[in-house]
N, C-alpha and C positions, 0 to 999 in steps of 0.2 A: 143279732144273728138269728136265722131259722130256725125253729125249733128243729129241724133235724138235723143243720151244720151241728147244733149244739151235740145231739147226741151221736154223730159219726166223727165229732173231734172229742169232744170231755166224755161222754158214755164209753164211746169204746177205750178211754187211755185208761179208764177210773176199770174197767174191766180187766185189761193187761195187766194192770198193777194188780188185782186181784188173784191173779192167777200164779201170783211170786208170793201170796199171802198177806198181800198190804190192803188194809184197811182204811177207811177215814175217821180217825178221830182215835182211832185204837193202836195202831203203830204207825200212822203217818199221817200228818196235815197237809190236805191239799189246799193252800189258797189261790183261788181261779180269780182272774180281771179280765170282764169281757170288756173294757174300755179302755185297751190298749192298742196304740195304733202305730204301725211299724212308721209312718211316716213323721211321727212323733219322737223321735230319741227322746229326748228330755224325760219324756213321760214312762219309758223305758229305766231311764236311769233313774227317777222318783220310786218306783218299783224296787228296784234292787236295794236302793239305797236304805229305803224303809223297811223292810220287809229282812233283806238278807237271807234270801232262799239260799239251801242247800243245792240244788237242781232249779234249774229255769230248764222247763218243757214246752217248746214254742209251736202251732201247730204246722210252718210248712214256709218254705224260704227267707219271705221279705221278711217275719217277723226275726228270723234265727239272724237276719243282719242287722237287727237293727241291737238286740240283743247282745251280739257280738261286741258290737260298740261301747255298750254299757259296761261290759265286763269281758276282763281276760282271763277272769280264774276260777267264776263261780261256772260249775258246767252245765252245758246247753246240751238239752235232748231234743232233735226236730225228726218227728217221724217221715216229712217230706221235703226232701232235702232237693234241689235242684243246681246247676253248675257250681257247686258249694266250693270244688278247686279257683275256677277262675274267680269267682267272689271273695277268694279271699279266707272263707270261712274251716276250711282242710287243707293240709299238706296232699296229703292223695286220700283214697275212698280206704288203702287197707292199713296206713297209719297216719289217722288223721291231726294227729301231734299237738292239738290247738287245746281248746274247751268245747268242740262243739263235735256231736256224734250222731248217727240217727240210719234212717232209713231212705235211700235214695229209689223213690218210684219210677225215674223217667228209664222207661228201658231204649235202648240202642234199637232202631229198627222198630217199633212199633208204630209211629205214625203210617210205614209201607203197611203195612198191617193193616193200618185203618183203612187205606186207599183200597187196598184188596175187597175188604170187606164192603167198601161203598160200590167197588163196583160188581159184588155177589146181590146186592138189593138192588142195585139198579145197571142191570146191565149195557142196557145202550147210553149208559151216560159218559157225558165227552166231554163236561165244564164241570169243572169241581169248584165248587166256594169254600172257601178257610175263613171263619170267625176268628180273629186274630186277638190278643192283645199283649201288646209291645212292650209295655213298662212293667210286666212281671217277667222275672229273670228265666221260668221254664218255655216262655214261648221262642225267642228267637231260636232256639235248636231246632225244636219243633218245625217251625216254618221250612226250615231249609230239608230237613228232611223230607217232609210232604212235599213240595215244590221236587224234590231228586223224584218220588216215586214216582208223582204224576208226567214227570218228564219220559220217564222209561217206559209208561206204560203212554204214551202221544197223547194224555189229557192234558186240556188246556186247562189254567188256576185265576179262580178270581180271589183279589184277596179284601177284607173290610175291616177294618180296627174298631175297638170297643175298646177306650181307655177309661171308661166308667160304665157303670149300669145305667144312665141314663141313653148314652151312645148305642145299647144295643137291639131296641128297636130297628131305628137308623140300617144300623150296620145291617141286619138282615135282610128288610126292606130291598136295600141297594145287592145283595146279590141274589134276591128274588129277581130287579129290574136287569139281573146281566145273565139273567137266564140259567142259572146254575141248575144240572139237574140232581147235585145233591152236597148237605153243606156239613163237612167237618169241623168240628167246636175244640179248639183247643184247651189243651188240658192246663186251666192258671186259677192261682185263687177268687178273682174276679167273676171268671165263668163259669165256677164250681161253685161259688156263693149264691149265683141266678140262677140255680138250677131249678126251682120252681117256676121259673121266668121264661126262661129262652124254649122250652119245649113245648108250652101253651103257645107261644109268640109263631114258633116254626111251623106247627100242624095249622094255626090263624093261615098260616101265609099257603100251607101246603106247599112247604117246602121238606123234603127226608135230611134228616139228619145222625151225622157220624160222630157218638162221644168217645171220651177214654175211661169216662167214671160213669158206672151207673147208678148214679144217683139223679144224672139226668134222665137216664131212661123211666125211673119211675117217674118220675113228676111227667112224664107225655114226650120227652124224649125216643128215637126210632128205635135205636140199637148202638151200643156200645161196647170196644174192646178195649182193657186195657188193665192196671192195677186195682187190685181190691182197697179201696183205704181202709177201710175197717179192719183188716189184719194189720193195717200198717200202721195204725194208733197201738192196737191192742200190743205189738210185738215194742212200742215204746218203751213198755212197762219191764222188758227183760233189759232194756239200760239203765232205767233207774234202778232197777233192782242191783245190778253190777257195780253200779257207780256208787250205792250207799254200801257196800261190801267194802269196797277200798280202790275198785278200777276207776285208773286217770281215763277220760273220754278220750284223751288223743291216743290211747293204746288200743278203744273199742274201733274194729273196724267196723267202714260203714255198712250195711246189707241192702241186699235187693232184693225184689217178689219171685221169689221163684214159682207162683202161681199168677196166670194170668187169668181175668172174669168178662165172659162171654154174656149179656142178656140184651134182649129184643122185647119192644112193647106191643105185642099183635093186635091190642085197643090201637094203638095208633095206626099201623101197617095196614088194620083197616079204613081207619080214616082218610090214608091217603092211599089208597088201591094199590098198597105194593104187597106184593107176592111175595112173602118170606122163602125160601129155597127149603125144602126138607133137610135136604142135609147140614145146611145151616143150625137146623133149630135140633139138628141128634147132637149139635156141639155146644148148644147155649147151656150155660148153667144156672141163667134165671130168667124163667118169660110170665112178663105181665098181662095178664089178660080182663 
């Protein structure tokens, strides 16, 4: 894992717990496995089995399912929780009745958002490209959303799949070749993990790009709207803190960002002559330069 994935998922939870008065090693053992692999059950359930956590803190859907399987009783905290009803994993988001609680980031209407935003940096644009990927459970929403925006507003959508980080080369490549004049990156653990990757790859090709996290945008990503994760680990810390009180998780209802994070990389925006809009950047809340 990235040294920064590491510290926007474990720096900032080990922070949130901080903030409830929990320590490591003084009032509470954190033991981290970064060689957990959601497509692994087994090795999930080797985990539990050994260990016997109080709390399993998963950082963000596939793991909380796989998690789930492992266990019906020991409770699951996922600060990124996505279709978590239709998965399976909640009754509903305000009583989730299960073992599994957390923070849901995908907000309703934010991909039109994106669209909005792609067409404030590039206004006479008329082909939007979607970096897709399909086998994480927060994209299909996504897609169908962006596809309603750009329908409303007469853009036409190319779409490309990335079902691994080897794929994503490839995949942008091919909506450089179909002409996109600007490409939105959907918000999945995949393309949040390349995030040092896909923003060097995009400004190579000089293609502008549309994130939700900006943690693309530092790595040479254009500009991004969408949820802060870093509050979204850090506010994990007030479930665990509930749950070692005496709260059942399925009584915690789920939350969502009531703040949304605006930033633009103007190093990039120069690199590919695009004109950031003033009033754009009186709204950004973080520009890299």
């Amino acid at each position: 894992m990235p040294k920064f994935m590491v510290e926007l998922v474990f720096g900032n939870f080990v922070k949130g717990l901080s903030e409830f008065g929990y320590e490591q090693g003084r009032n509470i053992d954190i033991i981290r496995r970064t060689n957990i692999f959601p497509d692994r059950v087994p090795s999930i359930e080797e985990m539990v089995t050994l260990l016997k956590p109080d709390i399993i803190a998963v950082p963000a859907t596939l793991e909380a399912v796989a998690a789930r399987k492992a266990t019906s009783t020991i409770p699951i905290v996922c600060p990124a929780l996505a279709d978590a009803v239709h998965l399976g994993l909640i009754a509903s988001e305000a009583r989730p009745g299960g073992n599994v609680t957390g923070i849901e980031p995908y907000i309703t209407g934010l991909p039109t958002k994106q669209i909005e935003l792609a067409r404030e940096i590039a206004p006479k644009a008329r082909r939007i490209g979607l970096l897709t990927n399909m086998n994480d459970p927060k994209g299909p929403p996504q897609i169908g959303d962006l596809r309603a925006a750009c329908e409303a507003l007469s853009l036409s959508v190319v779409e490309a799949n990335a079902s691994a980080a080897k794929d994503i080369p490839n995949a942008l490549a091919a909506l450089v070749n179909e002409k996109v004049d600007v490409a939105v990156i959907l918000q999945t653990n995949l393309l949040l993990n390349m995030s040092e990757q896909i923003g060097p790859i995009a400004l190579e090709m000089r293609l502008p790009t549309v994130f939700g996290y900006r943690e693309h945008v530092i790595h040479g990503g254009l500009v991004s709207y969408g949820v802060d994760l870093r509050s979204c680990y850090r506010r994990a810390g007030y479930f665990v803190d509930k749950i070692l009180r005496g709260a059942h998780p399925g009584d915690l209802p789920i939350e969502f960002p009531s703040k949304l994070w605006l930033a633009v990389n103007l190093k990039t925006a120069k690199a590919l002559d695009v004109a950031v809009p003033a009033g754009l950047l009186t709204r950004t809340d973080e520009v890299i330069e």
